[in-house]
C-alpha positions as CSV (number, residue, x, y, z in Angstrom):
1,X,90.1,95.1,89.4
2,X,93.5,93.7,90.9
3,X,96.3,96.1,91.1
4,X,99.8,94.5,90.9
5,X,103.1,95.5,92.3
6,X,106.4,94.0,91.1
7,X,108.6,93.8,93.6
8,X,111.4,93.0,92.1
9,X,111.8,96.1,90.2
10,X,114.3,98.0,91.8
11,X,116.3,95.7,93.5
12,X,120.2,95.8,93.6
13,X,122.3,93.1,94.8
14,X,123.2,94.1,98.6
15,X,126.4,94.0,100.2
16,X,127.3,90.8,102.2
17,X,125.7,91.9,106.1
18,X,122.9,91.0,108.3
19,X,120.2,92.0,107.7
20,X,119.7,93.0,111.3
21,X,122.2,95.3,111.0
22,X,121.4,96.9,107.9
23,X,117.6,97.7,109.5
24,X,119.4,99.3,113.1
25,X,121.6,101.2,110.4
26,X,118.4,102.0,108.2
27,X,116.5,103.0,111.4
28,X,119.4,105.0,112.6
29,X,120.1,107.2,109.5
30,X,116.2,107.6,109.6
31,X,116.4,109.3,113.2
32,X,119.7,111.6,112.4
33,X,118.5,112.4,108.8
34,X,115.6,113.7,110.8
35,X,117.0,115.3,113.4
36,X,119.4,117.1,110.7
37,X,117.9,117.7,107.8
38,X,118.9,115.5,105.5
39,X,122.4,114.3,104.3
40,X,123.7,117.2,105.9
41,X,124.8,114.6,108.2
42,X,127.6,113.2,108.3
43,X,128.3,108.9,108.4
44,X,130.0,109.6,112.1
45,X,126.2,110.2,113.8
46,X,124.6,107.7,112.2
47,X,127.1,105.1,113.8
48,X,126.8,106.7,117.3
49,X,122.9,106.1,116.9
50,X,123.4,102.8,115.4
51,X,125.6,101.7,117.7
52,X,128.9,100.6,115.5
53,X,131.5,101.9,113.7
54,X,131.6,103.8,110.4
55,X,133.4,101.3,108.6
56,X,130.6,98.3,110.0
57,X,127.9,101.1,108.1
58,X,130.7,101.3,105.0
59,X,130.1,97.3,104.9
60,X,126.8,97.4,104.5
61,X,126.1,100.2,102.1
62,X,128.6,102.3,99.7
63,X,128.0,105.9,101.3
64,X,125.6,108.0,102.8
65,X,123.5,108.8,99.6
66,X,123.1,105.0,99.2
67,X,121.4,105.1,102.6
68,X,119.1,107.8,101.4
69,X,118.6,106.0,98.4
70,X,117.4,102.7,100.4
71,X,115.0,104.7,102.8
72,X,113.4,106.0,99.8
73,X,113.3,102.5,98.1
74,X,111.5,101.4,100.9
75,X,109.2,103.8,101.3
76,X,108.4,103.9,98.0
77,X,107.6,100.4,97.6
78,X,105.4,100.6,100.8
79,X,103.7,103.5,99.0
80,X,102.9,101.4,96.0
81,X,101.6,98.6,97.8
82,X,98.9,100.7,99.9
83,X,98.1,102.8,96.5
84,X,97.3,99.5,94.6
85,X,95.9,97.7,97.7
86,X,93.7,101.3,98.5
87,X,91.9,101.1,94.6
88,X,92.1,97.5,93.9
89,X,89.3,96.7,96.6
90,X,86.9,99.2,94.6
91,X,85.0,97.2,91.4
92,X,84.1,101.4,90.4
93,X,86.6,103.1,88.9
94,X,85.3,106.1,90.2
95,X,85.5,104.6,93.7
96,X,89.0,103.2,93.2
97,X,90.4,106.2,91.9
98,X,89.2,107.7,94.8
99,X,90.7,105.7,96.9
100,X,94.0,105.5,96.0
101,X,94.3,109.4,95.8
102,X,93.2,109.0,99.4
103,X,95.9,106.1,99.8
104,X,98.9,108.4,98.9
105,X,97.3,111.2,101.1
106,X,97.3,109.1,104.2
107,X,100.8,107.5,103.8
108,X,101.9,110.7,103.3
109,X,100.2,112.1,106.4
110,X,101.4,109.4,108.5
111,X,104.9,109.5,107.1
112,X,105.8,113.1,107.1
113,X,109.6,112.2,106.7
114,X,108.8,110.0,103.7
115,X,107.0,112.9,101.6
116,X,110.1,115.0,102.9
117,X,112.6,112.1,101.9
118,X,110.9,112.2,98.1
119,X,111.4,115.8,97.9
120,X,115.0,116.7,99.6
121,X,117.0,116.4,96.3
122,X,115.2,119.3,94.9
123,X,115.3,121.1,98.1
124,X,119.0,121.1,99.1
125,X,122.8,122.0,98.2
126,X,121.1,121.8,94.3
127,X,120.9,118.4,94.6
128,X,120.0,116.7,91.2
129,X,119.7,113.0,91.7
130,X,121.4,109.5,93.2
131,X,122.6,109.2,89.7
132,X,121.5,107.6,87.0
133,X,120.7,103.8,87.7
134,X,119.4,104.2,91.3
135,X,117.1,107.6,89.8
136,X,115.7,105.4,87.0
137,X,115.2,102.4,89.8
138,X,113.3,105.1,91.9
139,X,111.5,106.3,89.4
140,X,110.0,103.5,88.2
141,X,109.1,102.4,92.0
142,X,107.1,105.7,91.8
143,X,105.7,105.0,88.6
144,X,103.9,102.2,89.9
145,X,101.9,104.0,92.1
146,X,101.0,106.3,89.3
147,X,100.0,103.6,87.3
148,X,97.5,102.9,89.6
149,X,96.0,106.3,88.7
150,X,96.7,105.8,85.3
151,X,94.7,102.6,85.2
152,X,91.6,104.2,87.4
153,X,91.5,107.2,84.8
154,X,91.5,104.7,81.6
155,X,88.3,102.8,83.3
156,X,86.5,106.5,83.1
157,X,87.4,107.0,80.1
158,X,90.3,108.6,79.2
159,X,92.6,108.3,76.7
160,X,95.6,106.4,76.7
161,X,99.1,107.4,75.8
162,X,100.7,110.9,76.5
163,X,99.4,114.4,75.6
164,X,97.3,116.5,77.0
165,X,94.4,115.2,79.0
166,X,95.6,111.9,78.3
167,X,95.1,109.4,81.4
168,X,99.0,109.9,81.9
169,X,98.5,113.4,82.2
170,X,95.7,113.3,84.5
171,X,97.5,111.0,86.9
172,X,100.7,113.2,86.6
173,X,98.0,116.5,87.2
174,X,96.0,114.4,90.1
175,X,100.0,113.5,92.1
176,X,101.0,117.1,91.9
177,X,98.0,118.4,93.1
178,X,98.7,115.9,96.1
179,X,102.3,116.9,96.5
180,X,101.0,120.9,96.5
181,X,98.5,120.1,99.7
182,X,100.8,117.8,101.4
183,X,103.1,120.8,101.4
184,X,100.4,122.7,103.5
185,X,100.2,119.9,105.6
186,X,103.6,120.5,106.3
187,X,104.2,124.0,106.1
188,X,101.4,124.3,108.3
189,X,99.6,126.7,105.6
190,X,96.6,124.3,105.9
191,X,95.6,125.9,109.7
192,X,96.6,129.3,108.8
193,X,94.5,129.7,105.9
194,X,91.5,127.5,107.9
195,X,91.7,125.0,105.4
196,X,91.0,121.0,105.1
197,X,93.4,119.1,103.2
198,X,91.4,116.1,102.9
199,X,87.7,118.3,101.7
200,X,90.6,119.8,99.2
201,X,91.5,116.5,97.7
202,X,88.0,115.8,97.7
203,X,86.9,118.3,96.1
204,X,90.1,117.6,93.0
205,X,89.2,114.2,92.7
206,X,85.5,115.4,92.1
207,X,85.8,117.8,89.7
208,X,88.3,115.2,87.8
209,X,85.4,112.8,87.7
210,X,83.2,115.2,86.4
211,X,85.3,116.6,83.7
212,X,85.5,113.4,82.7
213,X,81.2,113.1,82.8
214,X,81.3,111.1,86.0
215,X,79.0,112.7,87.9
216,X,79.0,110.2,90.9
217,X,80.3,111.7,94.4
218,X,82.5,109.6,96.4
219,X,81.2,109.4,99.7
C-alpha cells in the first residue's frame, strides 16, 4: 500500500531572501539553539554563527520563534516522509505497521535535537504554542505521520473513527509510547536501568498486533 505525503500542507508564503541564506540562518539557529537550550537565545548569536547581521536574519524570517517554527516544519515533514516511505514498502499490515513505528524510532535516534525541538514548548518558560496558525500547520504535519499508523491499524482491523480502541486511538497510544522511550534514550534511563529501547518497541508493537488477533511476529 502507497503512503502519501502532501507537501504542500503547511506552507507559508516566505519572505523575499535567498534561499542560501535562509539555510546558513536555519543551520545556524540549529547550532546555537543547541548549544543553549532552546530560544533562550537571543537573535544576536545566531547572526554571529550565521555570519550577518540581525536585521539580514529579521529579512528573512519575523523573529526567533518563526525560526523555531521552520526547523520544526522541516523536521517534521522529513519525519513524515521516512514514516510513510518506512510502511509503504510492506504489502502486510502487520509488517508496515512495524515498520513505520521503527521509522519514527530511528529518525528520532538519529535526530536527538528534532525529538527535543517537538517537545521544548512544553518543556520551557510555560511555553504553550507558536500560536494559532503556525500550531494548527504543525500539527497537521504531525498528523501525517500518525496517519500512517492510523491506516496500518485499520488494515488489522480496527475500527475507524475516535473512541477508545479505535485505530486513532491506537496510533495516538503506539506515538506516546514512542515519545516515553525516546525520553530514555535521552535521559540516558535506558543504560541505567539495562534496558533496550528498540526490544521495548518491539515488544509494544507485538502485543498491539496481538490484541488485535495478529499473532504474526515481526522479525
Amino acid at each position: 500500500m502507497l503512503f502519501t505525503v502532501p507537501m504542500a500542507l503547511a506552507e507559508k508564503q516566505r519572505p523575499k531572501t535567498s534561499e542560501a541564506r535562509r539555510r546558513r540562518i536555519l543551520e545556524a539557529a540549529r547550532t546555537v539553539f543547541q548549544a543553549k537550550g532552546g530560544l533562550g537565545a537571543g537573535m544576536r548569536p545566531i547572526a554571529a554563527e550565521a555570519g550577518c547581521t540581525t536585521g539580514a536574519i529579521y529579512a528573512a524570517f519575523s523573529s526567533k520563534e518563526d525560526i523555531y517554527a521552520a526547523l520544526l516544519e522541516e523536521s517534521l515533514r522529513e519525519l513524515a516522509l521516512m514514516v510513510a516511505g518506512a510502511a509503504g514498502r510492506e504489502a502486510a499490515p502487520d509488517k508496515a505497521l512495524h515498520a513505520a513505528i521503527m521509522a519514527f524510532f530511528e529518525y528520532y535516534q538519529s535526530h536527538i535535537f528534532e525529538y527535543s525541538l517537538g517537545l521544548y514548548l512544553f518543556e520551557k518558560d510555560g511555553r504553550k504554542g507558536l500560536g494559532t496558525e503556525r500550531d494548527a500547520a504543525l500539527n497537521a504535519l504531525l498528523a501525517q505521520s500518525l496517519n500512517v499508523l492510523t491506516v496500518c491499524f485499520e488494515r488489522l482491523g480496527a475500527r475507524s473513527g475516535n473512541g477508545p480502541r479505535s485505530s486513532a486511538a491506537l496510533a495516538n497510544a503506539l506515538f506516546a509510547t514512542l515519545i516515553g522511550v525516546m525520553a530514555m534514550v535521552v535521559s540516558g534511563r535506558d543504560r541505567s536501568l539495562q534496558v533496550n529501547a528498540r526490544d521495548m518497541l518491539e515488544t509494544t508493537v507485538d502485543i498491539y498486533l496481538a490484541s488485535l488477533g495478529n499473532n504474526t511476529v515481526t522479525e
